[in-house]
N, C-alpha and C positions, 0 to 999 in steps of 0.2 A: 538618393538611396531609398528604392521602396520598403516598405515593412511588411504589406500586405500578404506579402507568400508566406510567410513564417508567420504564425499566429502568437505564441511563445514570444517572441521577438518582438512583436508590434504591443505586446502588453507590458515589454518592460520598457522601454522608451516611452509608453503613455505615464506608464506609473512615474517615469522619472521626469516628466514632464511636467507631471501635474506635483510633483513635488518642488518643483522650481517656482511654478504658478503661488504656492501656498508660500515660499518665503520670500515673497513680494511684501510690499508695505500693507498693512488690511487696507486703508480705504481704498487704492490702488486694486486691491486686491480684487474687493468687493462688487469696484464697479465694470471690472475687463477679467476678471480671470473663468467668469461661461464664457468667454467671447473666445478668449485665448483657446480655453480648451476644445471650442468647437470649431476653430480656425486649423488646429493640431488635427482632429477628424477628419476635416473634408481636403487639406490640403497634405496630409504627411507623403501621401504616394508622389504628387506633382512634385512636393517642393524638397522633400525629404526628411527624414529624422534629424540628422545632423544639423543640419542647415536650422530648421526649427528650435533644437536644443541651443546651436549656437547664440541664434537670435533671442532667445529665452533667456542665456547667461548676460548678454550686452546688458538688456532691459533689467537682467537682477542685477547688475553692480551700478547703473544708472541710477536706477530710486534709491538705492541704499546708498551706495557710497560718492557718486561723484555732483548729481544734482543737488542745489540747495531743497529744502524740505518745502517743495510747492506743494503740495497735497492738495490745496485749495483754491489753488487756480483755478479757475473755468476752463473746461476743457470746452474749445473749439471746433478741433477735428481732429479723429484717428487718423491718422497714417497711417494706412493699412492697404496694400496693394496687391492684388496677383500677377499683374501684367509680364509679360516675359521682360522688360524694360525693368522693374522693379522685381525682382525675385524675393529678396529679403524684406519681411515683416518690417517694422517701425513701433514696436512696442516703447520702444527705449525716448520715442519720442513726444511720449503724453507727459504731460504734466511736468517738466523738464526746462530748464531756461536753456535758453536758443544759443548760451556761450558754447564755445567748440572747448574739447576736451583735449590736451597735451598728449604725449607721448607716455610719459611717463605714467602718467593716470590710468590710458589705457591698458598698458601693462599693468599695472598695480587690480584696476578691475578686472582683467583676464583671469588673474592668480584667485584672487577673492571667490569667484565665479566658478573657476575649476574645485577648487575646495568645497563651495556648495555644493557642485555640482557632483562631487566624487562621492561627499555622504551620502547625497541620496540614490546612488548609483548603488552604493553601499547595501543600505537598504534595501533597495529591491532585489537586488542578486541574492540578499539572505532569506526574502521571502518568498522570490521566486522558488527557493530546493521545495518548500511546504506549501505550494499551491494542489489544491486537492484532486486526486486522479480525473479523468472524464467520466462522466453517464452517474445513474445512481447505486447504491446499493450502501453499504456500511464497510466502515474502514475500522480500525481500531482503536482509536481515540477515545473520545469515552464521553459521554456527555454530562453538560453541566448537571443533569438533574439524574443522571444515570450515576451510580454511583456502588457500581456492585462488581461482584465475580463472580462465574460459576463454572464449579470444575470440569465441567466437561464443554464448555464452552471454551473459543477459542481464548482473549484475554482473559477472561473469569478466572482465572483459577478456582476460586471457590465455588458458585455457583450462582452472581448474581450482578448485577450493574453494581457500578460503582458509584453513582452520583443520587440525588432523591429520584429525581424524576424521569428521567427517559436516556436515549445513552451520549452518545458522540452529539456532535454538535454539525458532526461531519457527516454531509449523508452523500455518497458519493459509489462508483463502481469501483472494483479492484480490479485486481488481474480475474481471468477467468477460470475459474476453479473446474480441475479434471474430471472429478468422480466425487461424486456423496460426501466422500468425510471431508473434503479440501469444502466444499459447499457450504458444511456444517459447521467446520473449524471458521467460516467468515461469518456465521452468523455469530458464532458464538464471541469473536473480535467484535460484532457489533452490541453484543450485550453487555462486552465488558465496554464499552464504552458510556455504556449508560453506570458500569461502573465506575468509569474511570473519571466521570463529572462531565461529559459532557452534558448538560442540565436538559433536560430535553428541552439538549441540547444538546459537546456531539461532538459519530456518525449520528444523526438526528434526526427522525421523523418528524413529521411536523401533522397536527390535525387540528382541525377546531369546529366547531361548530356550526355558528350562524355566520355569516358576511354580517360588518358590519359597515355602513357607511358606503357611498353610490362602487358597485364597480368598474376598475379602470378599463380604458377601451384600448385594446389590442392592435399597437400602430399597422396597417396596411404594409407591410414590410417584409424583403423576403424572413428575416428572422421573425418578426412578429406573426407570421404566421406558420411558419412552425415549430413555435411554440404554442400556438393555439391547437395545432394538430395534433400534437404532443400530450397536451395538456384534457385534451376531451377524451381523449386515447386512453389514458391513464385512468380518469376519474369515470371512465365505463366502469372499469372490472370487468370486461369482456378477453376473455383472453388473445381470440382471433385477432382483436384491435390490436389490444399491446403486444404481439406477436408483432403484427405490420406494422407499428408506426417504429419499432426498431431499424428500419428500414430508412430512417429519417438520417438515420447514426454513422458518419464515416465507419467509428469503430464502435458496433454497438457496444450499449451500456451493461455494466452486471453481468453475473455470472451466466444468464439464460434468462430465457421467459417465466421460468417459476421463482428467479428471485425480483426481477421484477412485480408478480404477480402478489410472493408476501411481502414487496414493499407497499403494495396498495390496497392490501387488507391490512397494515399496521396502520398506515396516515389515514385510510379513507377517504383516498385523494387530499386534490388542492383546492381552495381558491383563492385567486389571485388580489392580493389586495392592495399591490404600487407598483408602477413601471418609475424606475428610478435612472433608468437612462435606456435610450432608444435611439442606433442611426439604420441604416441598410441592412447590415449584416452583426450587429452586435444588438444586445438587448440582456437587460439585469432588473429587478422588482426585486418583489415579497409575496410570497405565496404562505397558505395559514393552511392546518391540519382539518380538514373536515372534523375530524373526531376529537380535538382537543386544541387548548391555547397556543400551541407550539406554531412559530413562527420561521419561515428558513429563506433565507436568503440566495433568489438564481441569478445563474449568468451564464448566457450562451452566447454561440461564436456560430455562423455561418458562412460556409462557402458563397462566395461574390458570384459563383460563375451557378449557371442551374446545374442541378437542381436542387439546388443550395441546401446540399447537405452540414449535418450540424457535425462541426469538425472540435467544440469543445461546450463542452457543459458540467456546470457547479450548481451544487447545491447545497448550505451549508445553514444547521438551524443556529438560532440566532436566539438573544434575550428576546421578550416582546417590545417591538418601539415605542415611544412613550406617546405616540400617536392614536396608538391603538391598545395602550392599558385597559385592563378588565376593570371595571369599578367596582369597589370595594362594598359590600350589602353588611345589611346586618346581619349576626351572628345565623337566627332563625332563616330569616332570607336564605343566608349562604348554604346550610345545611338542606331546606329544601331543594336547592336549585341542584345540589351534588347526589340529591337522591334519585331525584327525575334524571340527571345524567347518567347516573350508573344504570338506570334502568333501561335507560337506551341503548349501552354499550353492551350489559348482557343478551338483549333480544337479538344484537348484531355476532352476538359471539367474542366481544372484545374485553369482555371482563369476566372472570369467575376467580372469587377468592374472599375475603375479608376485610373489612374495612372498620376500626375503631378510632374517634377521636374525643380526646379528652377534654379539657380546661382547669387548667390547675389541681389532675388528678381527679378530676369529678368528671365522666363520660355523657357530652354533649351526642353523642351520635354510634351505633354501632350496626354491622348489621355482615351478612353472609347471603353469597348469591352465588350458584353454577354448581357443578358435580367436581365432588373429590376423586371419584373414580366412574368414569363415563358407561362404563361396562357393567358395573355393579349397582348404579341407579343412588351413590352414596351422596349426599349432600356437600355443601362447606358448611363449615362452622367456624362459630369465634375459637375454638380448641382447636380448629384444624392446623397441623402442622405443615408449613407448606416453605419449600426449602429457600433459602435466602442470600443464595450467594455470595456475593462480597460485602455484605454487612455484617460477616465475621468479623473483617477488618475493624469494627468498633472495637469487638473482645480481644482482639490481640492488643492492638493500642492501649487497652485499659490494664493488661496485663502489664504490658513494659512499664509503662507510669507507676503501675503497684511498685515492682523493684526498684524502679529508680527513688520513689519516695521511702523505698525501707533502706535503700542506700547501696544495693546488691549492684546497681544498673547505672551508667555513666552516659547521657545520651550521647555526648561533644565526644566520645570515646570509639575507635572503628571497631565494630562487628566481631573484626575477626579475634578482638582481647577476649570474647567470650566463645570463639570457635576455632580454638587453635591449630585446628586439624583441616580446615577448608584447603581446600583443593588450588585455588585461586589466591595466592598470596599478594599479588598486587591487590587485589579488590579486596581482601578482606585487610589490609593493611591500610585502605583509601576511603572506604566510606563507613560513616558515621551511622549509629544506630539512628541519630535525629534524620539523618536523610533516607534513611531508609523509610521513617515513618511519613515522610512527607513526598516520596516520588521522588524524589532529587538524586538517586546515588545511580542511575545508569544501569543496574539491575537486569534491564531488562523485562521479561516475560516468560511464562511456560508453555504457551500453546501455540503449537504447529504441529508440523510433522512427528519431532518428535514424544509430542504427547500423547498422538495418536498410537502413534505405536508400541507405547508403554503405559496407556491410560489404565489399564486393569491392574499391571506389575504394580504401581506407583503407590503405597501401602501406607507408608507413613513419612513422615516431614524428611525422614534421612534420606529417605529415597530417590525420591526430586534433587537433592546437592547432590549424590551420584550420579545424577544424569545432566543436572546442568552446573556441579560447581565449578571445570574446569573453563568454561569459556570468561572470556573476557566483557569487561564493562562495555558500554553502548556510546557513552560520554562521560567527559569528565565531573566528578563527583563536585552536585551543587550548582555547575553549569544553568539548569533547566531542572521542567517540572516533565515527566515522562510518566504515567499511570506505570505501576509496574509488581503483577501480583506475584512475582518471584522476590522482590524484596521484602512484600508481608510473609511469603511463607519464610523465611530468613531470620526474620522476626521469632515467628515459631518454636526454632529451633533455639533461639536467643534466650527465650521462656525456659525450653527445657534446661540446656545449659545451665544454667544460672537459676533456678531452681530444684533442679535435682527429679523433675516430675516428668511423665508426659503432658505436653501441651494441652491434651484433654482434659486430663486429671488436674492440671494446675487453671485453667478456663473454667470447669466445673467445681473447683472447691473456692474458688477466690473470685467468681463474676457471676454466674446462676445462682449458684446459692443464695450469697448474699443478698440479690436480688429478688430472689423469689420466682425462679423463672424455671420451672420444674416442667416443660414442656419444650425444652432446647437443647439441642445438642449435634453430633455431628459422626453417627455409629454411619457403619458402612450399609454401602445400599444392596450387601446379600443379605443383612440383618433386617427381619421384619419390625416395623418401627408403626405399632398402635394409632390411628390416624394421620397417617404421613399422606400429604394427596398426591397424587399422581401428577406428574407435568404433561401439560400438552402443547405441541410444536405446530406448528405448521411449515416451518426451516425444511428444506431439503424434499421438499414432496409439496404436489397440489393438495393435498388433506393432512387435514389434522390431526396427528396420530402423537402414541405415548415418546416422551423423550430416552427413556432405559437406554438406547444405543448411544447418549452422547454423555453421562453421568461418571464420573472418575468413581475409582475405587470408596473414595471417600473427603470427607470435607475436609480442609486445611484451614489454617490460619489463614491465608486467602480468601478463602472461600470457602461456600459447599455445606453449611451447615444447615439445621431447621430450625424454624422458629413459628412460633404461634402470635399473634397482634398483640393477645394479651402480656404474653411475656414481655415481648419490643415495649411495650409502655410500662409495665413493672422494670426493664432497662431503665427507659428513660426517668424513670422516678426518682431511682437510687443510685441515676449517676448527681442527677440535677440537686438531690438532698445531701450528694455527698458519704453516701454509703459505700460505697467502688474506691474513692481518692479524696484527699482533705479538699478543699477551695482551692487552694492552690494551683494543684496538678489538675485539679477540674476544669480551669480556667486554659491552664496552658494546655491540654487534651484538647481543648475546642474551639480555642483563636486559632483564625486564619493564619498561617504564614510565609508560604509560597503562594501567588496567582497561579488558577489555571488556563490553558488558553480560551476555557467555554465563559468563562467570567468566572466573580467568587475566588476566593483562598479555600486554598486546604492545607487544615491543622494537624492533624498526630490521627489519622485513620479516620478523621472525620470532613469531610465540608462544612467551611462556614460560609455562607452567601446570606444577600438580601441587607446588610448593612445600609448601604446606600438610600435603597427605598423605605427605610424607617422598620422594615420587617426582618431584622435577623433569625435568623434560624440556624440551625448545626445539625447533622447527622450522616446516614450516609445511604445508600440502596446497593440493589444487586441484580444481575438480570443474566441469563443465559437462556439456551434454548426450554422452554415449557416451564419457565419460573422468573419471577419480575418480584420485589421487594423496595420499599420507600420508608423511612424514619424519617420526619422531620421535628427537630423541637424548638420553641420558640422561649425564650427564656424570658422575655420583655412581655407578651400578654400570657403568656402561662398554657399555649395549644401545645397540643400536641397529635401528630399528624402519624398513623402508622397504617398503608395499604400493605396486604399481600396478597401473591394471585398464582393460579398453576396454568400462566400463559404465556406467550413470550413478550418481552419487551414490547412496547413500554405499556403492557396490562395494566399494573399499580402505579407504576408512575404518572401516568394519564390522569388519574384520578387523585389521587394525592395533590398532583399540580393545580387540576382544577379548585379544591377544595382550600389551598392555601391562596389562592390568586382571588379569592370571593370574602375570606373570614376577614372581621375588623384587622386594623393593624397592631388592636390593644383591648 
């Protein structure tokens, strides 16, 4: 049974292969399961899938169930054959006493076998639906360090990533978008993915800096070399190249050559820093962001026959390996080395906005770089207002938690007890105000089509449930973790309800004030707004030009609002002091408690990540087209981390990330 025609096909019998390989004995394991899986490569076409699987199962119910535990035998010799005289492998006969197995056994190991073998069959089928489209571009997901909205972007609803640092984690092509706004509506999917957590991570750019450590050599291979072709093509920025080397692409990658083009002004290219498996026509590593720590994870597929067209390719960012961790400077160190970086990335055009960082309330570091308004010669500044996307999602969270600690608000209680009127009585009768706050209730999204085509009509929170309250959930409530800036604007309305306020007026008298954040808000963008800076794109056109064509009527509870640095850390102050919510609900606001798929939990409107490595942090970003936003706070050494920038994804997040990948851990 060949697999090689089907590509799809040959990747789920490897996966399930190697899932049979792993529930072998470990020493067993350890010292035959490269052999195994490189026996599975070179022979599946000859000897077939089946045949191999079956062989696979004999040898898993052998070690496990029917030989005594030799482990430690001296192995002698593999029995390992290809000859037409032996077709079938001999796995089953390492390590093994020479007694012949009954009748009975053998059935009894068949069943055993088929069982394992059915999970992990299991498995792959559930992960084969979410294996990532081909070529690159950005999906909708969200990245671990993106963590925003922005309303006139595609997921954003508000206007900004959703995660701190950069967006999806997924960096990958879509379908190929018709005309401008279908082009616009993906980028702006891809900035809510930096809303949506995936940490830049992901749809996820990846950029870094220096190589560090020898680089790996490019096996001679038809796929290693084109990937190499690919790869120099890219990291031109010659347009004519990345024009041609699409030509590499059964189906090219991305929407066209200009979304290609602002994928490699966002990464500023690759380089390649591990080949993690290599035969003929397959090949996977780790390629790093010229312009920043971000790390992403490729794998392509080539045609066997010339001219060995690439008939599938991933790329998906990733945490950094612990191979290749940033080390950790001192305090002063870190802060210099983040200054020289920014100053890089403005001369390249990749940062303009503001950058404040504190230490227990005392500012370690502040400073303003690029034009507020490119036309009027107007600077940024630390006041500058610069819009924030889905980093609304903190002030609505903190809104619901007000109520529920004054006792108005029931989290474990469905939605719809405080919107009796919704449209959708299955869903408002099915999910919970707590899943709503956590991505879990199947919600959904706002941006497509039909946001575009109501982006200007779309006025206030009631608006949006007239347009999307009657459709149905996505998945069953709880199920899973889905970004989903239609159940923060839900939330919104949840506030007004149950307050008796508009969301704004209940947001401004009970989370700015209190705060001290008198340079925040979310008036519409026909209303002249006293240093608000201008966003700028480079989505959807070779130049960089103002975003106004992609901007909703006005910010939501999603998304879309402005904020200044200083404010974000007068936020962070008087949430951390407990000025907003007792300890309590401060606590519970900002534990993790759903995983996302970029890494990290998310807790009530906010990310918490970084637990593991000793450096927890909480907050959340926002990103859409010509506006990028990052909060991070650290509660264990007392930083606090707040980039904003009038660029697109991942502007602040890049920086941000850098800046917390360098400071102590304490």
């Amino acid at each position: 049974m060949g697999i090689k025609k089907d590509p799809l096909t040959w990747q789920v019998y490897r996966v399930a292969y190697r899932c049979m390989v792993r529930l072998h004995p470990r020493v067993f394991r350890e010292q035959f399961g490269e052999e195994m899986m490189w026996i599975f490569e070179e022979a599946a076409e000859t000897h077939g899938a089946v045949r191999l699987l079956s062989d696979g199962m004999v040898s898993l119910a052998r070690q496990w169930v029917f030989r005594p535990r030799s482990l430690e035998v001296p192995i002698t010799a593999v029995g390992v054959s290809t000859s037409r005289e032996r077709s079938w492998f001999a796995w089953e006969h390492i390590n093994a006493s020479p007694s012949r197995l009954s009748a009975r056994r053998w059935l009894q190991g068949g069943m055993v076998s088929l069982a394992l073998f059915a999970g992990a069959w299991l498995a792959v089928t559930q992960s084969i639906s979410r294996l990532p489209i081909k070529s690159f571009g950005t999906d909708s997901e969200s990245t671990r360090s993106a963590r925003g909205l922005a309303p006139s972007v595609a997921k954003d609803a508000g206007s900004g990533s959703a995660m701190g640092g950069a967006y999806e984690y997924r960096v990958y092509a879509g379908a190929t978008p018709r005309d401008l706004r279908e082009a616009q509506r993906r980028q702006q999917q891809l900035a809510v993915q930096v809303a949506s957590g995936a940490r830049v991570v992901p749809g996820a750019t990846i950029f870094v800096v220096e190589s560090q450590g020898v680089v790996p050599e490019v096996p001679k291979t038809p796929a290693g070399k084109q990937f190499s072709t690919w790869l120099l093509a890219f990291n031109s920025g010659e347009r004519a190249r990345v024009e041609e080397v699409r030509k590499l692409f059964k189906d090219p990658p991305g929407p066209n050559v200009d979304g290609d083009m602002a994928f490699r002004r966002m990464t500023g290219g690759f380089d390649l820093r591990k080949i993690e498996e290599s035969s003929a026509t397959r090949m996977s590593g780790l390629v790093q962001e010229r312009s920043s720590d971000q790390f992403a994870r490729f794998a392509m597929v080539v045609d066997e026959k010339e001219p060995h067209s690439i008939t599938e390719w991933h790329l998906d960012a990733i945490a950094t390996p612990a191979e290749f961790a940033t080390g950790r400077l001192s305090e002063t160190e870190a802060l210099e080395a983040t200054k020289a970086r920014i100053e890089e990335l403005v001369k390249d055009d990749k940062f303009s906005g503001a950058v404040l960082v504190t230490k227990n309330g005392k500012t370690i570091m502040s400073g303003a770089y690029g034009l507020a308004d490119r036309e009027k010669k107007i600077p940024n500044s630390l006041n500058t207002k610069f819009r924030i996307g889905s980093m609304n999602k903190m002030f609505t969270a903190v809104s619901i938690l007000q109520l529920a600690q004054g006792g108005k608000i029931k989290l474990s209680e469905p939605f719809g007890k405080y919107m009796s009127d919704y449209p959708n009585k299955d869903a408002a009768g099915k999910v919970t105000v707590e899943q709503l706050l956590t991505h879990t209730g199947g919600t959904g999204d706002i941006f497509g089509p039909q946001f575009e085509e109501h982006r200007k009509d779309l006025r206030n929170l009631q608006d949006y449930v007239n347009l999307y309250g009657k459709r149905g959930l996505e998945f069953a409530p709880g199920s899973r973790w889905e970004y989903s800036n239609y159940g923060f604007l839900l939330l919104g309305v949840v506030v007004e309800r149950v307050s008796g306020k508009s969301y704004y007026d209940y947001v401004r008298e009970n989370v700015y004030v209190p705060a001290a954040m008198n340079s925040t808000a979310s008036l519409a963008e026909d209303q002249a707004v006293p240093g608000r800076s201008i966003g700028y794109t480079a989505f959807g056109g070779s130049e960089v030009h103002a975003n106004g064509d992609t901007l909703p009527y006005r910010g939501t509870s999603a998304g879309g609002g402005y904020s200044t640095v200083e404010d974000l850390q007068r936020f962070a102050g008087a949430l951390t002091n407990h000025k907003l919510l007792n300890a309590e609900n401060t606590d519970l606001l900002t534990t993790g408690k759903v995983a996302t798929p970029h890494g990290g939990k998310y807790a009530f409107g906010f990310f918490d990540d970084g637990a593991e490595s000793g450096a927890r942090h909480f907050g959340h970003g926002g990103g859409a087209p010509g506006m990028n936003g990052d909060l991070q706070i650290y509660p264990q050494s007392g930083y606090v981390i707040t980039v904003l920038s009038n660029l697109d994804p991942p502007a602040a997040s890049r920086v941000s990330e850098f800046i917390a990948n360098r400071l102590p851990k304490n």
